[in-house]
N, C-alpha and C positions, 0 to 999 in steps of 0.2 A: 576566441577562447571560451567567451562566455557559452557560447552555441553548441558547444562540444559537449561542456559540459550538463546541459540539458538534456543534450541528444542522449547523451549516457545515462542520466538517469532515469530519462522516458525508456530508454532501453531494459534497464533494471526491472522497473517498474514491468515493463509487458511481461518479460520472461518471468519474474516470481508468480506475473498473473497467471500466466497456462500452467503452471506446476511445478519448474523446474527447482532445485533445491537454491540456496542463498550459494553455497558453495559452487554448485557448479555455473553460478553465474558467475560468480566473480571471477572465478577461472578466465570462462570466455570474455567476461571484459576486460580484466586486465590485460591480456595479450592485446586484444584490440583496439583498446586507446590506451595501452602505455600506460599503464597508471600502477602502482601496488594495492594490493590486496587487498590492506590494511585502509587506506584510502575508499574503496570500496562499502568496505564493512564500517565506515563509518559514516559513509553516505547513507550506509544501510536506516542503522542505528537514528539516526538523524533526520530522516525521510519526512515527518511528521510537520516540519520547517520548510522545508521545499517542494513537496508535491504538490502545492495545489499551484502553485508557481507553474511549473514545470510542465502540467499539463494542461495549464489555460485552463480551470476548472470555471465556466461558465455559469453552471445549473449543479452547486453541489451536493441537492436532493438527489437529481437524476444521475449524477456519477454513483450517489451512495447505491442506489438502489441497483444497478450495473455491478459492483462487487457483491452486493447478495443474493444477486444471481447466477454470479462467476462462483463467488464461491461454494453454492447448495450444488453446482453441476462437482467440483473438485471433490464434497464432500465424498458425492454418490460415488466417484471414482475410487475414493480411500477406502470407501466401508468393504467394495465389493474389490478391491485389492486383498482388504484383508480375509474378508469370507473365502476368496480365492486361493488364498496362501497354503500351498501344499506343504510349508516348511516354517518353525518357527520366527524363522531371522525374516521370512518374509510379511510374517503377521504383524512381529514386531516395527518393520520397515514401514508398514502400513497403521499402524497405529501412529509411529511419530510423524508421520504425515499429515493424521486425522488432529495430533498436536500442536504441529503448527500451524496448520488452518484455522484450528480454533483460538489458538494466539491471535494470529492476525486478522480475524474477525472482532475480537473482541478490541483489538487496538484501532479497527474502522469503525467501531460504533462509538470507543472514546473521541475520535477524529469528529466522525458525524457529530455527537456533542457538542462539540468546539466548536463546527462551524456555525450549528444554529447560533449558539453562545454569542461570536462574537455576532453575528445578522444581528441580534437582538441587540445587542451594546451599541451598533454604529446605528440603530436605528433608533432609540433614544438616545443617542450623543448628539443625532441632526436634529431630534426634536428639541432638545434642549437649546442646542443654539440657534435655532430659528424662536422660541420664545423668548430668548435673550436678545435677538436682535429685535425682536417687535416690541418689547418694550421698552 
């Protein structure tokens, strides 16, 4: 059970990464593992709790630095969507793209924060208690 439920959110996880919108994942996941929507989007919501879980995050400098690479290619793609746009709905469509990229940028640089954050906590918390034990 528990496996599944990974699988799914690694899943989540890849498809928001190449572009696709939050809705049309849930879409495809909910059919595929049975789950509602609503479940889904709150996985969404929540992601910040579970991902580094999820993906075995190893080296979470070198993951950070993998989405600000992912994301400057998506950006180039929205700018030049919207330069492209022979119609307003499509400029418009490409802005809220460039929108939410830029949310979700700015929520991987609060994420990056955090993880330094806590490196820095557990790394004076083992100093602390390795002075505690020597004295």
């Amino acid at each position: 059970m528990r496996s599944n439920l990974y699988e799914r959110r690694r899943k989540m996880l890849k498809k928001r990464g190449v572009g696709l919108s939050l809705v049309e994942v849930v879409k495809e996941l909910s059919v595929e593992y049975d789950v509602s929507p609503r479940t889904l989007y709150y996985d969404w919501r929540n992601r910040k709790g579970w991902m580094e879980t999820v993906l075995e995050i190893e080296d979470p400098e070198a993951f950070f630095l993998d989405l600000v690479a992912s994301h400057r290619e998506l950006r180039k793609f929205a700018i030049l969507e919207y330069l492209k746009g022979d119609n307003s709905s499509a400029r418009i469509g490409a802005l809220r793209l460039l929108r939410d990229l830029n949310k979700d940028f700015h929520e991987m640089i609060v994420t990056q924060n955090l993880f330094t954050r806590v490196s820095k906590l557990e790394g004076k918390t083992m100093e602390q208690s390795g002075e505690i034990k020597n004295t």
